[in-house]
N, C-alpha and C positions, 0 to 999 in steps of 0.2 A: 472617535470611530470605534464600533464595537468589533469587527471583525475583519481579520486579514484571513486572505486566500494566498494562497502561497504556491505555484505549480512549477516544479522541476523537469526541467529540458531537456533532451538528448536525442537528437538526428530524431524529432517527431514533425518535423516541417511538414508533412501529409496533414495531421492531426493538431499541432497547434490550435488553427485558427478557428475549429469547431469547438473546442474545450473554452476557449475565450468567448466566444458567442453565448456559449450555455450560460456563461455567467453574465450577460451583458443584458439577454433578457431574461432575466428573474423579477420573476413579479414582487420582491420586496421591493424593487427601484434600486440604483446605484448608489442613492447617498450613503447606506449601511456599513459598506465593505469598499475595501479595497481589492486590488490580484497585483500578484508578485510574479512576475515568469522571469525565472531564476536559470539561465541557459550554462547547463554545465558540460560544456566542450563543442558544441553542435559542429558536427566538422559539412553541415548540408544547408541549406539557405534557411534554418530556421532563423533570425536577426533579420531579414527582408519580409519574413512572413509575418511577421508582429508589426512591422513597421508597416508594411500596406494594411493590414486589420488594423492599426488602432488610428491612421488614417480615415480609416473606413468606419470607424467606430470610436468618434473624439471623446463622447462622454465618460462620466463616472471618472474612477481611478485605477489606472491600469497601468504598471511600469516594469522594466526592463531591466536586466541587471543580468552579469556576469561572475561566475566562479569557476576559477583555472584548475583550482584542486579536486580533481575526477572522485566522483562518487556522491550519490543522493545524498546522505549524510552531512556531506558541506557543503553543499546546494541548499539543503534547508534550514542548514545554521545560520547562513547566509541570509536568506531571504527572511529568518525571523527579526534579525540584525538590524533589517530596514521596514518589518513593520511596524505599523502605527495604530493596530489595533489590540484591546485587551484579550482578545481570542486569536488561536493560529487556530486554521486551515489547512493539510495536505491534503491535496487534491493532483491527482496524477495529470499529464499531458496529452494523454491519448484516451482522458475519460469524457465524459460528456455527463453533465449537470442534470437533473430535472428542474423545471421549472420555481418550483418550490422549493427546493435545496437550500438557499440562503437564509428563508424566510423559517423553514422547522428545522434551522441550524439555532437561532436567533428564541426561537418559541421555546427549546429546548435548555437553552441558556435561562431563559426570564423564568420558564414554570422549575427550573429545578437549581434553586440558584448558588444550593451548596456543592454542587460539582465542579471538579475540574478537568475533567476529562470522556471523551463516550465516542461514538463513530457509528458508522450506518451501512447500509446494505451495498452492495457492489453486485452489479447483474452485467455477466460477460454481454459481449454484443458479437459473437463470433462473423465474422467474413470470411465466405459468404455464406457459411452452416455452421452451428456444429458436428466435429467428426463425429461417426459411430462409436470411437475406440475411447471419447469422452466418457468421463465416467465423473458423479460428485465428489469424490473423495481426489481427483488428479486436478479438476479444474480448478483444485484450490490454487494450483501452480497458474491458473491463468487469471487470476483474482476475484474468482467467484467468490461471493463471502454472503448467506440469509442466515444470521445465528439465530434470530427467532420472529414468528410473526409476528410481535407487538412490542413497545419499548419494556426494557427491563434492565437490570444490572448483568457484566459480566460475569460468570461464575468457573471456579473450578479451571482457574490460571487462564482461560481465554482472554483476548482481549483485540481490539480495530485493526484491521489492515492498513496499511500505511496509506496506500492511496485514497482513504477516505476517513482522514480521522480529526478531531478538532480537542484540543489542549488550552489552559488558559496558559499566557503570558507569562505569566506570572508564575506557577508553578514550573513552567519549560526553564524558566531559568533559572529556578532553583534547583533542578534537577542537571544542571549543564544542557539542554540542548541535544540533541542526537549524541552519540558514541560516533566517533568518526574509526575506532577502530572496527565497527561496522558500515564499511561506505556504502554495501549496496553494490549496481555494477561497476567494476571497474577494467577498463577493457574487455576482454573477453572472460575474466574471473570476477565471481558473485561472492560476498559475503555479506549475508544479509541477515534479518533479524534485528536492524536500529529500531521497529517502531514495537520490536517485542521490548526488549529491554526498557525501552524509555517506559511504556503501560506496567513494567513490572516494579522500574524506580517508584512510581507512581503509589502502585500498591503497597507497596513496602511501607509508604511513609504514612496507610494506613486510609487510603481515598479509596472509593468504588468507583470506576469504570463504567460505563452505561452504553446501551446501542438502541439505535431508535430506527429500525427501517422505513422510515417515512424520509432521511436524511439519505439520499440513493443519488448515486451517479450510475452508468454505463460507459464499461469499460471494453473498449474497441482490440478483438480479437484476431489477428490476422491468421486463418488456418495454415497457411501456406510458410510462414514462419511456424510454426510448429514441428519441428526435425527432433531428432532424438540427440541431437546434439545439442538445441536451445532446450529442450523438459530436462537434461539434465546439468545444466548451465544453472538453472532455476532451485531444479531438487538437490545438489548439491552444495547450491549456494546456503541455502536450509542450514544442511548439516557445517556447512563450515563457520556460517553465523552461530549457532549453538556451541560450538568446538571453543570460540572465541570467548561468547561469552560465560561461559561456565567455567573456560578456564578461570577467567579472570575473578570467579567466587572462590572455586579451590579443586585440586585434583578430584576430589570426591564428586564434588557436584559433577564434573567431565565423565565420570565414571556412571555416576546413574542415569546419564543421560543415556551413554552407552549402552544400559541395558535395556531402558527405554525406548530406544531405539529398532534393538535386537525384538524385544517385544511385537512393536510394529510392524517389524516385517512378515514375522510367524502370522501374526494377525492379516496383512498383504494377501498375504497364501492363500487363506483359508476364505476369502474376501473374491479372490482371484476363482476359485475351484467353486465360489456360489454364482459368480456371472455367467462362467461356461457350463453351467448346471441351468443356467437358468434362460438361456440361449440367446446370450451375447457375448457370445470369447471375444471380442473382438475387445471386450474392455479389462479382459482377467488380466494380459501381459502388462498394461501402462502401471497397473496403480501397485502391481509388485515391485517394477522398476523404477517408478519412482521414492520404493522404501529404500530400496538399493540403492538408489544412486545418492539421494538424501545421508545414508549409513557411509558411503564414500567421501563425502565429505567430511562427516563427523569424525571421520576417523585421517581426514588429510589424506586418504591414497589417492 
């Protein structure tokens, strides 16, 4: 089998059973792939929703599994644990597949065959709008992701969103597998940053990273979850994945992140003062708040 799909769980029982679908018709056909749905705590009937869907849905290879130790991170160690394909897959729970997904996941493996790593486009699916106070630089927090309209490599430290990124086997395990010192969320506290770090191991050992937006899910936006208390659950969680992992290179690197960071905001500002100039305040306050709250976490207060 060339390729596992792998999708992580959490009180998505609304959404589950569309993210399974999307993959169930892809026009590559079933034999190619496998899907993992890797349920990491679901305290909601996500476990009866999968069991009526795959009822409902006997073919291909589609299997179940649990992880007690809260955090995407060991969700997805887990579920690489039990694939069976030479490519992993993340693929979020609340995204939805395009038709083709599997298939220029697959084309993208065959025509470029010295890669091990690349990922693809992520187009929010906001319910039932997007807000006004949206803005491109904030909805990165809601996993907007088009780095470029054609395939190419990543450059200049970018690299995939988690929720749509594919790795071989082969090098995930040489590199360990996620950082579970970054789980991602955990209760109500985010640390996040595993699928930076893991693109950056990657880089280091001297691999190019690649994105192909032809490789696209849509990722289901609920507006009404959107409070200032989840964008800075999000943006914070940023900065406290950064805090983590930089410590763990050395004070210094913590330190230029630091400034880095301070950077960004001054940049916020001036970003903020060209919206309301340009007449939409409504988007100037988010995307300063978000450097702030991001800076808040970097800094642990």
């Amino acid at each position: 089998m060339q390729l596992s799909i792998v999708i992580c769980s959490y009180n998505r029982a609304s959404y589950i059973g569309d993210a399974l679908t999307s993959l169930y018709e892809q026009t590559s056909g079933l034999e190619c792939f496998e899907a993992i749905v890797v349920d990491n705590n679901s305290s909601d009937n996500t476990p009866a929703v999968f069991k009526a869907w795959r009822e409902s849905h006997p073919n291909g290879n589609f299997t179940y599994t649990t992880e007690t130790q809260q955090g995407a991170s060991y969700a997805r160690n887990t579920g690489a644990k039990l694939s069976k394909g030479a490519w992993l897959c993340f693929m979020d729970d609340d995204a939805v597949a395009t038709k083709d997904y599997v298939s220029n996941i697959i084309r993208h493996i065959q025509d470029q065959p010295f890669i091990v790593g690349f990922g693809g486009r992520i187009i929010p699916k906001y319910i039932p709008e997007q807000p006004k106070w949206m803005s491109y630089y904030v909805s990165s927090l809601v996993g907007n992701f088009d780095y470029a309209p054609s395939a190419c490599a990543f450059e200049n430290g970018k690299y995939p969103l988690e929720s749509n990124m594919i790795v071989s086997k082969a090098i995930y395990e040489q590199i360990g597998g996620f950082n579970t010192a970054l789980p991602g969320v955990v209760g109500t506290l985010r640390i996040g940053g595993e699928g930076k770090e893991l693109f950056f191991k990657i880089l280091a050992l001297g691999h190019t990273i690649y994105y192909d937006p032809s490789i696209c899910v849509h990722h289901v936006v609920e507006v009404k979850k959107l409070t200032s208390e989840y964008m800075y659950r999000v943006a914070s969680g940023i900065g406290r994945g950064e805090r983590t992992r930089t410590k763990q290179i050395s004070n210094k690197a913590y330190l230029l992140k630091i400034t880095e960071y301070l950077f960004k905001l001054g940049a916020s500002v001036i970003l903020g003062l060209k919206y309301a100039l340009q007449g939409t305040p409504a988007k100037s306050w988010p995307v300063i708040q978000f450097r702030i709250d991001a800076l808040k976490g970097l800094l642990n207060y």
